[in-house]
C-alpha positions in Angstrom: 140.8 91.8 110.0 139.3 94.9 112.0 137.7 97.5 110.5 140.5 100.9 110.2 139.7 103.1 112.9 137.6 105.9 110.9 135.2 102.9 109.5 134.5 102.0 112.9 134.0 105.7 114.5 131.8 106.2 111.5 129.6 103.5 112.2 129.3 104.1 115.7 128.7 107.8 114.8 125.5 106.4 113.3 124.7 104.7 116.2 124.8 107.6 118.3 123.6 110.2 116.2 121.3 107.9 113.7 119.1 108.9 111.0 114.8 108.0 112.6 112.3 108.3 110.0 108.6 108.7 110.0 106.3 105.8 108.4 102.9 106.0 108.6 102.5 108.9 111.6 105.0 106.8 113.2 109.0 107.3 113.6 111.6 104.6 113.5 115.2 104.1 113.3 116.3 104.0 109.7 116.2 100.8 108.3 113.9 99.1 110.5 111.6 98.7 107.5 113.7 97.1 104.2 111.4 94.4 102.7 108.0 92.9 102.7 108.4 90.8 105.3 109.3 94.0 107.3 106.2 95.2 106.3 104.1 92.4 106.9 105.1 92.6 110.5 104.3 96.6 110.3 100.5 95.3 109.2 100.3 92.6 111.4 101.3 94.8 114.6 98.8 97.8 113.4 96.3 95.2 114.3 97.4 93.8 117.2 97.7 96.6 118.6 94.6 97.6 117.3 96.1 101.0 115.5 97.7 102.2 119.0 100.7 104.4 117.2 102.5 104.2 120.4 102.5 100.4 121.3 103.4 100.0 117.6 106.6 102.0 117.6 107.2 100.2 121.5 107.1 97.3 119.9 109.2 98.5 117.2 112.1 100.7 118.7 112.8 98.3 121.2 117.0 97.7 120.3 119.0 96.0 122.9 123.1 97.4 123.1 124.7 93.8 122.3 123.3 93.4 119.3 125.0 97.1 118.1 127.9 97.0 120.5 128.9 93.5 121.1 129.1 93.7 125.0 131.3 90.5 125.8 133.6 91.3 128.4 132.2 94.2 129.9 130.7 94.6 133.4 126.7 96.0 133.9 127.9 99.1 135.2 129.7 100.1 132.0 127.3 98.6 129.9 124.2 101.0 131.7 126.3 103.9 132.0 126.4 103.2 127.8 122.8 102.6 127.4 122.0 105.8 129.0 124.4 108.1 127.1 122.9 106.2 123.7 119.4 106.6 125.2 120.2 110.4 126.1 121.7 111.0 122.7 118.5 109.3 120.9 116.0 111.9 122.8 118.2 115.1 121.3 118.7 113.7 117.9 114.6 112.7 118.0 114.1 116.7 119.6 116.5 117.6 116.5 114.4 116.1 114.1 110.8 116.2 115.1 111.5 119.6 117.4 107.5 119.9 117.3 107.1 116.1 118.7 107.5 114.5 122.5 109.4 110.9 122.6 110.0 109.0 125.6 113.6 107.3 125.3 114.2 104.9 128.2 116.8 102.7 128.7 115.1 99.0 129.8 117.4 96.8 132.1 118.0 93.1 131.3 114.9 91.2 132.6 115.7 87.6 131.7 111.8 86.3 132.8 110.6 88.6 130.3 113.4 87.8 127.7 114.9 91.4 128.1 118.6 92.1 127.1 119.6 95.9 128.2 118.5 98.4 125.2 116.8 101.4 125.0 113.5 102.0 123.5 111.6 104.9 122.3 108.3 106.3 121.1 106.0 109.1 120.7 104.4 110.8 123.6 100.8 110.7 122.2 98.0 113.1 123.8 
């Protein structure tokens, strides 16, 4: 049985409009860190990245629409036109929070030779 109307509004409210947090100098959408294995892959991309803040939180904040929206039976155009109004709604809610910080939010298309789905990243614009 579907969710009542107000349980789902509320849960996409959190999409749009979701909490970020800051780990380690670093911001990320809430819950992206829960458990150790979580953190594991937090230490092993510090050093793969060799401690680049802003490749870590790329490689972090990288959330593709499906997987919150469940696009079956849409068309692309809706689907971007989507991705851009989350991406757009990410950058004020990240200005909101951190009004002191720069983040690029971009919306990356679906790129099947590099195993892209349509999502939207974001990270910090570091000097």
């Amino acid at each position: 049985m579907d969710a009542p109307a107000g349980e789902r509004a509320l849960l996409y409210s959190r999409i749009f409009w979701p909490n970020f947090v800051e780990f380690e100098g670093m911001v990320f959408l809430e819950g992206t860190f829960e458990d150790e294995v979580d953190m594991r892959r937090l230490r092993e991309a510090i050093e793969r990245y060799s401690g680049d803040l802003g490749r870590i939180e790329e490689s972090f904040n990288f959330h593709e629409l499906d997987l919150f929206f469940g696009l079956q039976g849409t068309n692309e155009e809706d689907d971007e036109r989507l991705a851009e109004r989350l991406a757009a709604m990410w950058k004020a809610r990240l200005r909101d929070l951190f009004p002191s910080r720069q983040f690029f939010v971009e919306v990356v298309r679906p790129n099947p030779s590099e195993g892209h789905e349509l999502g939207v990243v974001f990270y910090e614009h570091r000097a």
